[in-house]
N, C-alpha and C positions, 0 to 999 in steps of 0.2 A: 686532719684525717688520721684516724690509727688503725693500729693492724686490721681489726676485724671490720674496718670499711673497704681496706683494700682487700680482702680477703672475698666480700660479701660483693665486690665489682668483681673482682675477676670470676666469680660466681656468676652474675648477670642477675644477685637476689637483690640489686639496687641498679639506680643507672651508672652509664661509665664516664669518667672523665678522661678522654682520649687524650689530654696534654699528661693531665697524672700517670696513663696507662703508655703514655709513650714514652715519660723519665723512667718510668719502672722496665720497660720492652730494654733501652738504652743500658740502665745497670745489671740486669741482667745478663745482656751478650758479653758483661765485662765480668762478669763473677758466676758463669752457671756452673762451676764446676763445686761452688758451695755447696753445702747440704741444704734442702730449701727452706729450713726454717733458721739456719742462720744468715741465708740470704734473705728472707722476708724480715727478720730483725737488723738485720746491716743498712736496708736501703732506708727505714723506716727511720732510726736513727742517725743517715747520714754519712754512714761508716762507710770509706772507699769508694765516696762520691764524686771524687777528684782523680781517682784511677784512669787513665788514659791508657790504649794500646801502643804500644813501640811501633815503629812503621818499621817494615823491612824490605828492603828493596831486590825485587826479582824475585818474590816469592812462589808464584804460581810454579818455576820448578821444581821445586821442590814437594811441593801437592802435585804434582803431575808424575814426578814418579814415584810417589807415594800410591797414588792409582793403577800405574803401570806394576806395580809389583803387587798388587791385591789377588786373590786368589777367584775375585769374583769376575765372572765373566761378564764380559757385553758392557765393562763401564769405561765410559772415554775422560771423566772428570769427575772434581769434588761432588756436584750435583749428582751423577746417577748414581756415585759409590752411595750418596747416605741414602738416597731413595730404595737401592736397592738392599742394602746393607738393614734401615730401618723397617723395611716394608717387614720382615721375617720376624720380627718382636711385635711390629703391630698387629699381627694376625693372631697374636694370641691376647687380644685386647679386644672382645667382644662388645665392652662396655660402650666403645668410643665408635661415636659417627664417623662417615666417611669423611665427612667434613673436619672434624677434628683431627682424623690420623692424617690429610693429605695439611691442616697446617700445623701439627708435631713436626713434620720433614720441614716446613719452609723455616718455622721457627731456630730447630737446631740449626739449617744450615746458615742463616741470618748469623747467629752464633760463632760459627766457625770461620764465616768469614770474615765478622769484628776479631775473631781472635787473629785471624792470619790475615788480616790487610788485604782481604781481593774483591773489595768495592772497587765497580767502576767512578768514572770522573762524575758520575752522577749521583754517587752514593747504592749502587745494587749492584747485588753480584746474581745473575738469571733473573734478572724484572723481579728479584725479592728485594724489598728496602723498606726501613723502615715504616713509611706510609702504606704500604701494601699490607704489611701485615694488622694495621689498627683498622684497616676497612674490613676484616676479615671476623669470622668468629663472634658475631653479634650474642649468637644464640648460645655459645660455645662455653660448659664450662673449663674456663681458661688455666685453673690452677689444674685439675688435670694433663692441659694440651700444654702445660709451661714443661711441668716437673717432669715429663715424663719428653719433651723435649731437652732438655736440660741434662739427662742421665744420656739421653744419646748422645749429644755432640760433645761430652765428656768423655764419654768411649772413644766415638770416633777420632779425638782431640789428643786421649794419652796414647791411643795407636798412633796416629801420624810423630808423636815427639816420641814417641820408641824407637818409631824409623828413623827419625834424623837423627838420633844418636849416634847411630851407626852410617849416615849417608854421608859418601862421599862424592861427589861429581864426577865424572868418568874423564878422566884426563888423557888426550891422545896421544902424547909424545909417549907415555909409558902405558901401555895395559899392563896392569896389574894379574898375576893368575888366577883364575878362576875354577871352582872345583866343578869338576862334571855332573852338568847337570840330568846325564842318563843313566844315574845312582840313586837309590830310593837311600831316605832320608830314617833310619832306623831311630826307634824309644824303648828305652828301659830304664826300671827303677830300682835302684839300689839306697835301703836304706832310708826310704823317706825321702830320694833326692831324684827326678825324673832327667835322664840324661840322652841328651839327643846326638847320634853320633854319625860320622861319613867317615870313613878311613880314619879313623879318628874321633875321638870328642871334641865335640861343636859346644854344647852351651848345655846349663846345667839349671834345674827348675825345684828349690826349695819348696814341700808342700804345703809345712809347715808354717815358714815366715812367709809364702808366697813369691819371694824375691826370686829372680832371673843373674845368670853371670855368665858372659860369655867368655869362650877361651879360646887361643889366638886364630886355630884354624877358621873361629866363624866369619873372619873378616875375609877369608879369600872366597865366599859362597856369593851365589849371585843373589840379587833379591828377593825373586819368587821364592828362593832355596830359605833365604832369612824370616821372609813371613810369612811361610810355613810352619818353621819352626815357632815363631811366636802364639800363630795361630791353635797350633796344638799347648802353646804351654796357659794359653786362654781356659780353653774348653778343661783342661786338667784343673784349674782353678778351682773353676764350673764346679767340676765333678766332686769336689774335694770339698767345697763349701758344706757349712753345715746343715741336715737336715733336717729342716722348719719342725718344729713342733705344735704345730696351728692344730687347734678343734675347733668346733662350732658349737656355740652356746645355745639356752634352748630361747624362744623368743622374748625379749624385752618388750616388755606390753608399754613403758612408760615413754621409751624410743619407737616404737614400732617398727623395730629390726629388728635382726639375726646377729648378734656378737660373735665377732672370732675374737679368740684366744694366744696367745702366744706363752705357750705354757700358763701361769697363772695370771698372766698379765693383759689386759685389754689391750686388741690389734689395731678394731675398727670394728666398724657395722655394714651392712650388706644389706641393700636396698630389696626390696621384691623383684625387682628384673636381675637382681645379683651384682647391682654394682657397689660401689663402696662409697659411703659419707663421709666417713675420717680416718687418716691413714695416723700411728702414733708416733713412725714413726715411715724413715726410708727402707726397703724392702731391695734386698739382693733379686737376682735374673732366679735363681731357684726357687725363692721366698714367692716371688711374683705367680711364678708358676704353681704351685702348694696353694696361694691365695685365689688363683682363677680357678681351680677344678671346683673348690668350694661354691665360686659362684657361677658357677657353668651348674651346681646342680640344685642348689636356689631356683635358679631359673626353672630350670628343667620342671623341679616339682612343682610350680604355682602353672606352669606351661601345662604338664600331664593333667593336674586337675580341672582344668578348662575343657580339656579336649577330652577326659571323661564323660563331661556333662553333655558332651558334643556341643561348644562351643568353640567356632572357627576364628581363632585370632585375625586368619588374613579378609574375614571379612572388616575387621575393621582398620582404622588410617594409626599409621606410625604411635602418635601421641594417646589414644585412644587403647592399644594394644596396653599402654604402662598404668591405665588406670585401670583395666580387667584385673591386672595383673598386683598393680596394688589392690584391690578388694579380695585378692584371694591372701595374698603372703601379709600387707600391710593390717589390714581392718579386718582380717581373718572371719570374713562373711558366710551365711549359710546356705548348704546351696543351691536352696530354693531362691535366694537373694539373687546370687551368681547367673541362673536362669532367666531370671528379670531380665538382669544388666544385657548380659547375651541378647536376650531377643530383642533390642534397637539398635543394631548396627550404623541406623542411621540418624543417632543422635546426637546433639554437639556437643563438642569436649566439655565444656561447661559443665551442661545439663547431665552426663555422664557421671563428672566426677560431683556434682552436688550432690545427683541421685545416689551416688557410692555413700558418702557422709551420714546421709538422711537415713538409709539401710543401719548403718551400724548404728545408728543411735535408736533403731527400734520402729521407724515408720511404717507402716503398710505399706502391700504392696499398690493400694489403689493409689494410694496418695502419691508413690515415687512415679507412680508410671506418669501423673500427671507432668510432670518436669521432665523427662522423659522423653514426651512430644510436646513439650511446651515452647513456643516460639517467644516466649518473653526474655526481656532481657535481664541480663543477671541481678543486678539490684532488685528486678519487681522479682524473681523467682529467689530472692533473698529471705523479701518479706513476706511472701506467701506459708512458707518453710518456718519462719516465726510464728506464722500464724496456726499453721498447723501443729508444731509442737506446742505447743500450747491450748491447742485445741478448742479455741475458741475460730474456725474459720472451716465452714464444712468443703466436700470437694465441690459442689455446686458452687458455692462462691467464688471461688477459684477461677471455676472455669467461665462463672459468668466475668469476673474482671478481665477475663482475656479476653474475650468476646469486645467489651468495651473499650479495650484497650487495642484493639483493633481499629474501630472507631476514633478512635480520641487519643493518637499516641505519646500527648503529655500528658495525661491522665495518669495519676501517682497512687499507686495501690492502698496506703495511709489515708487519704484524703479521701478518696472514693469509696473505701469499707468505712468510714466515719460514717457519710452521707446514707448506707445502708443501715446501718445498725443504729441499735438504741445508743443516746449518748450518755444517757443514766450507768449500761453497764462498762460505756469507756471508763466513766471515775468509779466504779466499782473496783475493775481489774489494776487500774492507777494505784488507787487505797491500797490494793492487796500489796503490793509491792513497798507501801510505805510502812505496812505494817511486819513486814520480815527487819525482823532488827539487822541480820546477818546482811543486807543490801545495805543499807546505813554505811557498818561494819567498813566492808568491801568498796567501798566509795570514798570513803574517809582514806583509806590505804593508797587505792588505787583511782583516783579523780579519770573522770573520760579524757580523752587523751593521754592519758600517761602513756611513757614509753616501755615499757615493759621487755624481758628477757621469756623468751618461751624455747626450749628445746636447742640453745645455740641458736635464734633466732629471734630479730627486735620485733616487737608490732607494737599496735597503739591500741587502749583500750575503748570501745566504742558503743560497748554496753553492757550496762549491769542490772538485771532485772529478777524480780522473784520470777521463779521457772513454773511455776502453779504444782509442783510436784515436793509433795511431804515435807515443803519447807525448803527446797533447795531452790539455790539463785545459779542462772545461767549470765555467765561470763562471756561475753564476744571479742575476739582479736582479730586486726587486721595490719598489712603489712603491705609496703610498696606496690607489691604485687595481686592486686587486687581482681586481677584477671582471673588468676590461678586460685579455683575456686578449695584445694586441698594447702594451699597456703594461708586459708585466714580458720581459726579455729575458734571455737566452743566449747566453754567447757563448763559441765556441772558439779559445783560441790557442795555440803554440806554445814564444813566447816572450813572456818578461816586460818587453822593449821593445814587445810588439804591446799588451799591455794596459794598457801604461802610456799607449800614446797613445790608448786610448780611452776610461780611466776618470781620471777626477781626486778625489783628496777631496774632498769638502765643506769649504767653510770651517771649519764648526763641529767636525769631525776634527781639522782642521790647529790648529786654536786649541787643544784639548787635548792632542796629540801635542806642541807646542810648550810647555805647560806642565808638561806630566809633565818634561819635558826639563829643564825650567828648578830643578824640584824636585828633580829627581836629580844636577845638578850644583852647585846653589844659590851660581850665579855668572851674568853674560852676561844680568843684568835686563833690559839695553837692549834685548832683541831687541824688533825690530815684530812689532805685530800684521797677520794676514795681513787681505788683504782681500777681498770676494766682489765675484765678477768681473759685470760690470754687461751685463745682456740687451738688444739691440736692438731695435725694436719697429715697425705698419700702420696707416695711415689706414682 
């Protein structure tokens, strides 16, 4: 398995191997403090795979007044500080289901208690363990709910070893003196240097290097008094970081996204509901914030023009909502189109998003409406849709095979429009196809089956046919996900320069076409192996 297998599991764009996805849950709670793509390279290579936590004995005191001195109200332990702690960053993460944000918290906290040792004798600390969380998250994509678990229990992680730097255990024989705590905690900056003072200078806040330095009187402050102080030299951090220079690109028609920018440099892309496909890189709490307005108004605008046409999102289900919403922002439809779409609320995700596809590629509206309400299942509403583009299959027929296929529900749409038609014009439209040289061409390159590269995405090639249009041959891809009728694509081109820039092999093509090569010449050993080309990746 290589990166972009485990990349495309923790996606849920393949199936999962829940032993693979439990050694990687395991390296992770031992290295989240990584940056996530040198932890997706470390574990993949093996690096820090023998890493084991130090055990520490009578830990939980130390997380216990670690809590006790937090400024957050109503938390009695490690569990409610990151619930509560995390809940206030998730709220500004639109993107993620509630289901994902409630296991972002189980995940960090799984985390911090690999890091701090407060597994029970059972292996869980609050009914979280490791088995708990691989039943979780089926639908979930996982490299978002990881990374952005990951940057929390790293906060929450160098806050708690800030405190024990300074925590000393309260020893009875001697109290130590304490500064009064019905003294407000004064700040000012001199010089680029933020200083926190009580009768005195307490501790001094570099804005520049970021670095912190306490001075002597801060050890006689109580706790609350001390993370307070840290608390504020936080937020000044905050404040201090620098101000993203994000813009928004105009549409990528070849992505069918929206680029941000980071100055002149590619950030990521932003989905039609405004969420993000690829992050370039890790994103600072301000970067984050700069990143979501953008896609709060993505959203906003494919949302306003729905609701223009008087189109009610909440009539339709969850999943149904993101394919309106792609045909407005994604396949940038007309909105006569959009109207269509709109008025079946009560059609299946399926039929929805095929009917989305068929619109942008120029169907009528009589034709889409048929899929529409069409109760057939996706393979016959497949070939129905070939048959229509191509135009050799009226709406009559259509709808008479449904009808039969009511009747006779193995009844295969291919075999049964045979038995209708003349078979003279099946080897007619056959011929036509044998005589496009460019299907030849295109076959020779790419054999059925092959595994092919589309968009950062594998599929398998599953037909290549002349299109009956001015000489252009339609290309079919399909991929795992065969359910997911906006995940298998189509594509018309002309020339064998246009598909070459859109399709690539797969590595593991190129490694057999290179080895037949090798056997058939059985010279030119040295050649290199190819190698797969490496995904960029989102905080």
């Amino acid at each position: 398995m290589n990166r972009d297998d485990l990349l495309q599991m923790l996606r849920a764009t393949k199936p999962r191997d829940k032993t693979f996805l439990e050694d990687f849950l395991t390296y992770q709670a031992l290295h989240f403090d990584e940056d996530w793509e040198s932890l997706i390279e470390n574990f993949m290579t093996g690096s820090g795979q023998d890493d084991v936590p130090i055990p520490i004995e009578n830990f939980e005191a130390e997380i216990s007044a670690f809590v006790m001195a937090s400024s957050l109200s109503g938390v009695t332990d490690l569990a409610n500080y990151t619930q509560t702690f995390g809940q206030k960053g998730l709220e500004k993460l639109p993107q993620l289901s509630q289901e994902e944000k409630d296991l972002v918290i189980e995940v960090a906290l799984y985390n911090l208690a690999t890091r701090f040792q407060l597994f029970d004798s059972d292996g869980a600390y609050h009914s979280i363990s490791l088995l708990t969380l691989l039943d979780k998250g089926d639908s979930a994509n996982l490299v978002n709910v990881y990374r952005i678990a990951n940057n929390l229990s790293d906060r929450i992680s160098r806050d708690i070893e800030q405190f024990l730097l300074t925590y000393e255990p309260e020893v009875v024989a001697e109290e130590p003196e304490v500064a009064d705590e019905t003294k407000t905690i004064g700040f000012r900056e001199e010089e680029g240097v933020i200083i926190a003072s009580l009768e005195g200078d307490l501790s001094q806040l570099d804005v520049i290097t970021g670095k912190t330095s306490h001075l002597p009187f801060y050890e006689q402050l109580s706790l609350p008094q001390k993370f307070e102080i840290l608390t504020y030299f936080d937020q000044v951090r905050q404040d201090y970081s620098k101000i993203p220079d994000f813009r928004r690109g105009a549409f990528d028609v070849a992505m069918e996204m929206v680029p941000v920018y980071d100055g002149d440099q590619l950030l990521t892309y932003l989905e039609a509901d405004g969420s993000m496909y690829e992050l370039q890189r890790d994103l600072t709490a301000v970067e984050t914030e700069a990143l979501t307005i953008i896609s709060k108004a993505i959203l906003a605008e494919n949302t306003n023009r729905l609701r223009r046409l008087e189109i009610s999102l909440e009539d339709f289900g969850v999943q149904k909502q993101g394919i309106l919403l792609d045909a407005v922002g994604r396949f940038r439809l007309k909105d006569d189109d959009l109207l269509l779409l709109g008025a079946y609320p009560e059609a299946s995700e399926t039929s929805l998003a095929l009917a989305t596809e068929l619109l942008q590629m120029g169907m009528v509206h009589d034709k889409v409406t048929f899929f529409l309400t069409s109760h057939l299942t996706l393979d016959d509403l497949r070939q129905v849709a070939f048959a229509f583009l191509h135009e050799d299959c009226s709406l009559e027929t259509a709808s008479a095979f449904e009808e039969a296929k009511q009747r006779q529900p193995d009844l295969a749409f291919k075999e049964w429009r045979e038995e209708m038609l003349n078979p003279q014009a099946d080897i007619e439209l056959a011929q036509t196809g044998q005589d496009n040289p460019l299907v030849l061409e295109v076959l020779e390159t790419y054999p059925l089956g092959t595994t092919v590269s589309y968009k950062g995405q594998n599929f398998d090639v599953i037909a290549v046919e002349d299109a009956g249009l001015d000489g252009m041959v339609r290309v079919e891809l399909q991929n795992d996900y065969s359910l997911l009728v906006d995940e298998n694509s189509v594509l018309y081109v002309r020339t064998m320069e246009e598909i070459s820039e859109m399709l690539h092999l797969a590595p593991s093509e190129l490694i057999v076409e290179k080895e037949e090569q090798t056997q058939e010449l059985d010279l030119f050993s040295f050649m290199e192996e190819e190698t797969s080309s490496i995904e960029a990746e989102m905080t």
